[in-house]
C-alpha beads as a LAMMPS data file, in Angstrom:
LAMMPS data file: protein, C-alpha beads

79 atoms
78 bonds

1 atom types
1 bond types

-500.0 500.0 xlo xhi
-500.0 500.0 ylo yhi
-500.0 500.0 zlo zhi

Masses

1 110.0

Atoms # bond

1 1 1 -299.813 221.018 -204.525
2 1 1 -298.668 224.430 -205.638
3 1 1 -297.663 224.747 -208.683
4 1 1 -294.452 226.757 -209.343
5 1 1 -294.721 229.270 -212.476
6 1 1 -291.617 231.793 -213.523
7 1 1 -291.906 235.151 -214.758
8 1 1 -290.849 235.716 -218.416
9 1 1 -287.896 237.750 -218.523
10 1 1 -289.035 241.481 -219.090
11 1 1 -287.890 243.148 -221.565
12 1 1 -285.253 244.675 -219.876
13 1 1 -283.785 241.306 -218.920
14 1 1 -283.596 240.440 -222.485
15 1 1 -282.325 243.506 -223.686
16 1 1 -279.509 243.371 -220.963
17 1 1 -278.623 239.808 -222.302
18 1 1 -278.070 241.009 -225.702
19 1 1 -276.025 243.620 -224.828
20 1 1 -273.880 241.096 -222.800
21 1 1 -273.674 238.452 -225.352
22 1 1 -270.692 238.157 -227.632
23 1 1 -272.347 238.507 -231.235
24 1 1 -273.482 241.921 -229.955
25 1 1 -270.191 243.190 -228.718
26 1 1 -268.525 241.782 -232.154
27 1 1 -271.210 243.579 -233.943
28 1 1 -270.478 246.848 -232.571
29 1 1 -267.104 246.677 -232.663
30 1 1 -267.312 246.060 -236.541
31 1 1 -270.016 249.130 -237.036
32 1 1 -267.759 250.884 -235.592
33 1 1 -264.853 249.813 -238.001
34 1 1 -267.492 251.003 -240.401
35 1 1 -267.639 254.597 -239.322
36 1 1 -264.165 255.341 -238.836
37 1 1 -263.889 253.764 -242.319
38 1 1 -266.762 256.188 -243.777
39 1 1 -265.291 258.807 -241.858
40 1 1 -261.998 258.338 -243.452
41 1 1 -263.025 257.381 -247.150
42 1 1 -265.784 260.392 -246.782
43 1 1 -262.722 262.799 -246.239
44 1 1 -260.495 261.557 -249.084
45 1 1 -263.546 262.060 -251.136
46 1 1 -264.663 265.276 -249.975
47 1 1 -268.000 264.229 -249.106
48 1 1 -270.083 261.580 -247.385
49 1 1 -269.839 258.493 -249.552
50 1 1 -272.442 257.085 -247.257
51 1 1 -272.642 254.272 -244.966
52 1 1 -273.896 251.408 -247.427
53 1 1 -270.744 252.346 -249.865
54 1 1 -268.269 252.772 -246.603
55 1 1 -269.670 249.042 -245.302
56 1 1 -269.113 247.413 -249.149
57 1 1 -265.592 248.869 -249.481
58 1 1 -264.461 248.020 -245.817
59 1 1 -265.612 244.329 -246.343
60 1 1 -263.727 244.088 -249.460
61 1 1 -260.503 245.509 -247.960
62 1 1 -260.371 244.922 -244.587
63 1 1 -262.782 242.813 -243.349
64 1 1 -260.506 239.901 -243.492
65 1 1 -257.628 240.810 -242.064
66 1 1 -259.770 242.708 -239.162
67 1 1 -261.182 239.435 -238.353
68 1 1 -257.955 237.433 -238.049
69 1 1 -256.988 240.173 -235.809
70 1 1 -259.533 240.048 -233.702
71 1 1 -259.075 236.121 -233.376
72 1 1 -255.806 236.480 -232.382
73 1 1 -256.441 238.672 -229.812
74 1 1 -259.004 237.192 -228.169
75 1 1 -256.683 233.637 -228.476
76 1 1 -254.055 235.880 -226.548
77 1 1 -256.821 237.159 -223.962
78 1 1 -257.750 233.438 -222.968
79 1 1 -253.872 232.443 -222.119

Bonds

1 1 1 2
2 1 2 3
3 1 3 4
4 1 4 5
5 1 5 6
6 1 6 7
7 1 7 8
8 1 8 9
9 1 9 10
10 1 10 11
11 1 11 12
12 1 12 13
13 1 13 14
14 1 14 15
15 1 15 16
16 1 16 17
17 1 17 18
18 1 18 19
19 1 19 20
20 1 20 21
21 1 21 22
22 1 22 23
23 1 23 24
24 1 24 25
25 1 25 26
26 1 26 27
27 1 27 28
28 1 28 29
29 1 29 30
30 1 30 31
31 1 31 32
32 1 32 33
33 1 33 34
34 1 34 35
35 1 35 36
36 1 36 37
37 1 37 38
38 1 38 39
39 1 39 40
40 1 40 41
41 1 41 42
42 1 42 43
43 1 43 44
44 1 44 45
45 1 45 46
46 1 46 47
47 1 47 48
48 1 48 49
49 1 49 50
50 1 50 51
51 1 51 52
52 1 52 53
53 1 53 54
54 1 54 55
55 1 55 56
56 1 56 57
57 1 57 58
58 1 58 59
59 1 59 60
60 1 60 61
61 1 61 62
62 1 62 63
63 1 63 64
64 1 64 65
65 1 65 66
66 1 66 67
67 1 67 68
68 1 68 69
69 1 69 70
70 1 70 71
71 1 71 72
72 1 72 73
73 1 73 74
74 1 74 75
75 1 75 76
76 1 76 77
77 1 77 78
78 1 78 79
């Protein structure tokens, strides 16, 4: 009897699935709330307030109501 054995996915296969998922994709979209947040707050300040300041202030004041957004639209995607 032969016995039937599957390759492992390489590591491009995984990478490729990560990049597909949906956690990844939500990820990225937030880092790049992020940035244009540190962008913004970096110019009002008139220098970089760097990215660990920019992520702590954009979860305080907008996280939340970026999220809900976000929701919604994807609720009005599936219809």
């Amino acid at each position: 009897m032969k016995e039937s054995r599957e390759m492992p996915p390489s590591q491009e296969d995984r990478s490729q699935f990560v990049k597909n998922s949906v956690l990844y994709k939500e990820f990225l979209a937030e880092r790049a709330e992020i940035l244009k947040h540190k962008w913004i707050e970096s110019e009002k300040a008139g220098k970089d307030i760097g990215f660990e300041k920019a992520l702590l202030d954009w979860i305080v004041k907008h996280r939340s109501n970026w999220r809900e957004k976000r929701m919604r639209e994807a609720k009005t995607e599936l219809k």
